[in-house]
C-alpha positions in Angstrom: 40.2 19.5 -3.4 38.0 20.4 -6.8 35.3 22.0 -6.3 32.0 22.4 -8.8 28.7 22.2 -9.3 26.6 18.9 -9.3 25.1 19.8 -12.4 28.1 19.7 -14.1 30.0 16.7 -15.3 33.7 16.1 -15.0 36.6 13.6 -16.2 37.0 10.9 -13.6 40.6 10.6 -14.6 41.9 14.7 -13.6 45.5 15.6 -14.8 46.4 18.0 -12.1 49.9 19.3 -11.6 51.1 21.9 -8.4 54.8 23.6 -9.0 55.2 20.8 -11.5 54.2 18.0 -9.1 51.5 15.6 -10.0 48.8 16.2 -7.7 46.8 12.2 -7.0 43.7 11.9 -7.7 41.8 9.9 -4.6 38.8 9.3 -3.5 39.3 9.8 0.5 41.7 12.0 2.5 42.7 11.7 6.0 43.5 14.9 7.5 44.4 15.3 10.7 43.0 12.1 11.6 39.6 13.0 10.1 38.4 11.2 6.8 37.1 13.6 4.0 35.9 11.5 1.0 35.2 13.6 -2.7 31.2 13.8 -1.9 32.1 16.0 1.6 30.1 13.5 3.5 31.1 11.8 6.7 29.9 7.9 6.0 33.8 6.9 5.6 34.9 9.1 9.3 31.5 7.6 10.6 32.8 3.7 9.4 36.6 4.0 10.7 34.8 5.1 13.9 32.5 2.0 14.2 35.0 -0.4 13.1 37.2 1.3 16.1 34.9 1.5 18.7 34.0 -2.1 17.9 37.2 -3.5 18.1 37.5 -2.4 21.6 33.7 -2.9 22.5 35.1 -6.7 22.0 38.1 -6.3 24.5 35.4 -4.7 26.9 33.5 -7.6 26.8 36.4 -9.7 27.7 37.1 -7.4 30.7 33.6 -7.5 31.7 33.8 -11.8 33.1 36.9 -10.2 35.6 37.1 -6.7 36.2 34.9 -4.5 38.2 32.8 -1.8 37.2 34.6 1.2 37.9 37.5 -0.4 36.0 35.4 -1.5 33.2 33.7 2.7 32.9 37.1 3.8 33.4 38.3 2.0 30.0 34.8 3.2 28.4 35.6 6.7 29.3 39.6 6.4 28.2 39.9 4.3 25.1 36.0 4.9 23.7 34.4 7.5 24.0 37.6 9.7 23.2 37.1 7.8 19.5 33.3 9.6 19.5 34.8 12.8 20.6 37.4 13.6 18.4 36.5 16.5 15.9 33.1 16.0 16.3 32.5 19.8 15.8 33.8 19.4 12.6 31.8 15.9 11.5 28.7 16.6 14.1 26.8 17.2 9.7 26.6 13.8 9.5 23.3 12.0 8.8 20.9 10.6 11.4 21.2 7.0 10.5 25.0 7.2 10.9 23.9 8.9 14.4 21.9 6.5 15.7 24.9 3.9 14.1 26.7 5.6 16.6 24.3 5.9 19.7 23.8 2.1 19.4 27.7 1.7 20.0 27.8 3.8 23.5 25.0 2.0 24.3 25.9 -1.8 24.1 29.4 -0.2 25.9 27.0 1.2 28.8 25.0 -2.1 29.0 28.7 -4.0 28.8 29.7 -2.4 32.3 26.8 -3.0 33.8 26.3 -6.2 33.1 23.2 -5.8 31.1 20.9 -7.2 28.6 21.6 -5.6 25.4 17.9 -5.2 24.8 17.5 -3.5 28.0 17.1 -0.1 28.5 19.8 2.3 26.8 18.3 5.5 28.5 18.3 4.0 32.3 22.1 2.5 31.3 23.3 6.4 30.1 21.8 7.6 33.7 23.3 5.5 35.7 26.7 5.7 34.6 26.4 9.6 34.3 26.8 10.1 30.9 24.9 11.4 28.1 24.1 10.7 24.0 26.6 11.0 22.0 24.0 14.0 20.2 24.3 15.9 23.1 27.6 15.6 24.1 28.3 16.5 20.1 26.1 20.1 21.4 27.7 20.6 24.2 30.8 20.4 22.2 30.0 22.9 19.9 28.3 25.0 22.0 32.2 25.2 24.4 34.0 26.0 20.6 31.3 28.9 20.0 31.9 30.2 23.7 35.9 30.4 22.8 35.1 31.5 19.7 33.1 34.6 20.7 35.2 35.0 24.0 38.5 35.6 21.7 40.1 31.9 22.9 40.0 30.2 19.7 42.2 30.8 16.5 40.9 34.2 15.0 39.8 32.4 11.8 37.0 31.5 14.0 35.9 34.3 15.6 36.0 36.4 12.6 33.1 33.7 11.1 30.2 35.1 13.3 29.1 38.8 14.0 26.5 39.8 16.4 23.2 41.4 15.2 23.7 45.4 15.5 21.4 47.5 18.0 19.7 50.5 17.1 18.3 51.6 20.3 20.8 51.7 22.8 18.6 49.8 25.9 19.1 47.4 28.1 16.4 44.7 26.7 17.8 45.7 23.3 21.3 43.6 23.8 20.7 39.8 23.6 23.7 38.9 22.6 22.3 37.4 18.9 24.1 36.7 16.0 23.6 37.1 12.5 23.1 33.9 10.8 24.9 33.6 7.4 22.9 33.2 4.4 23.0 29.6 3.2 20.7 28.0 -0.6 20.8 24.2 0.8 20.8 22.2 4.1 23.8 21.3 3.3 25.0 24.7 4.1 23.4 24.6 7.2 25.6 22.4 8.2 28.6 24.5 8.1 30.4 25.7 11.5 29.3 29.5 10.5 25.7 28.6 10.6 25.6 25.3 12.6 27.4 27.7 15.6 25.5 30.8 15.3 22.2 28.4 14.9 23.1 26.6 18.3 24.4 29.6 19.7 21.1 31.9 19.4 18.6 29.0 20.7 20.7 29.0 24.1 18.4 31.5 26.5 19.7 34.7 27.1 20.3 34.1 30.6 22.9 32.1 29.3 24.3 34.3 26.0 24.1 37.7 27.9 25.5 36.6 31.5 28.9 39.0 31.8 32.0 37.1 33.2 30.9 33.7 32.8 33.5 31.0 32.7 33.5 28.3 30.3 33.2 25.7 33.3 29.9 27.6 34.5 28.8 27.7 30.7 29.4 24.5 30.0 27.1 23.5 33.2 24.6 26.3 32.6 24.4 24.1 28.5 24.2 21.1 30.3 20.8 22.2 32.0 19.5 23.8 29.5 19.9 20.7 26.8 18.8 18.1 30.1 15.7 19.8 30.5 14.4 20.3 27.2 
């Protein structure tokens, strides 16, 4: 991957070689199942997921005339939403038009199972079936990774990203558990897992950040409050 600045113009055509190897020039890279294309956005990940999740939106609809509706929100919770889920830490950056792309997706599934009008309501649909946006799932995601992260259950490459902020008065209202937030120029380093994490990691309450001995499952439902309520 070449790096530079947008001010500066380069040769479409690059001539690069590794240990004498020609190194291909292309315009999208799948890596690990994730698409990066050569402007580091996430409208080509966002478009093999739509074109997935509609292919089996179609079979659900099939299913829908003869199965019921535990078998129909059993396939919705196997073979889709595992397509929304995947990586979503690392493409949650994306834009809010390729959000709501997404959101309108889980929401004609929801509406599939039960049997709905698809201009009916999306919110009522999510409650029902006892699942949540795909926004929020996306925070609670990252909001499990940071907990690992800071707890020392993630790769250390991870942890070694954040820092918390120093004390200099050693008191008991004086720990909160903060962290310092990175320096970034643009948005579009605010979208970066250093600043994204520690950003979602210092609006949690400190209930939450400063509670000793928490478990990720109790975390994880202590998030789920926190973002239901707010």
């Amino acid at each position: 991957m070449l790096l530079h600045s947008s001010r500066r113009k380069i040769e479409t055509g690059l001539d690069v070689h590794v240990d004498g190897v020609t190194v291909d020039q292309v315009r999208v890279f799948k890596y690990l199942g994730v698409l990066i294309n050569d402007t580091l956005t996430w409208s080509d990940h966002v478009d093999m997921i739509y074109r997935k999740v509609s292919c089996r939106l179609n079979l659900l609809r099939r299913l829908s005339w003869f199965l019921p509706r535990s078998l129909l929100l059993t396939y919705l919770k196997s073979y889709i939403l595992p397509h929304f889920d995947y990586c979503d830490v690392v493409w949650s950056g994306c834009t809010q038009d390729e959000s709501r792309c997404l959101e309108s997706l889980l929401n004609f599934g929801c509406k599939i199972v039960l049997h709905r009008r698809r201009d009916s309501s999306s919110t009522a649909a999510l409650q029902e079936l006892g699942l949540t946006t795909l926004t929020l799932r996306r925070k609670l995601h990252m909001a499990q990774c940071m907990f690992r992260s800071l707890s020392s259950q993630a790769p250390p490459y991870l942890s070694r990203l954040f820092s918390y902020v120093s004390c200099h008065h050693n008191t008991r209202s004086s720990f909160t558990s903060q962290l310092n937030l990175p320096l970034v120029r643009s948005s579009f380093g605010q979208k970066a897992f250093s600043f994204a994490g520690a950003s979602l990691w210092c609006s949690l309450p400190t209930a939450i950040r400063a509670t000793p001995n928490l478990s990720l499952n109790n975390y994880t439902e202590l998030c789920k409050r926190f973002y239901s309520n707010a």
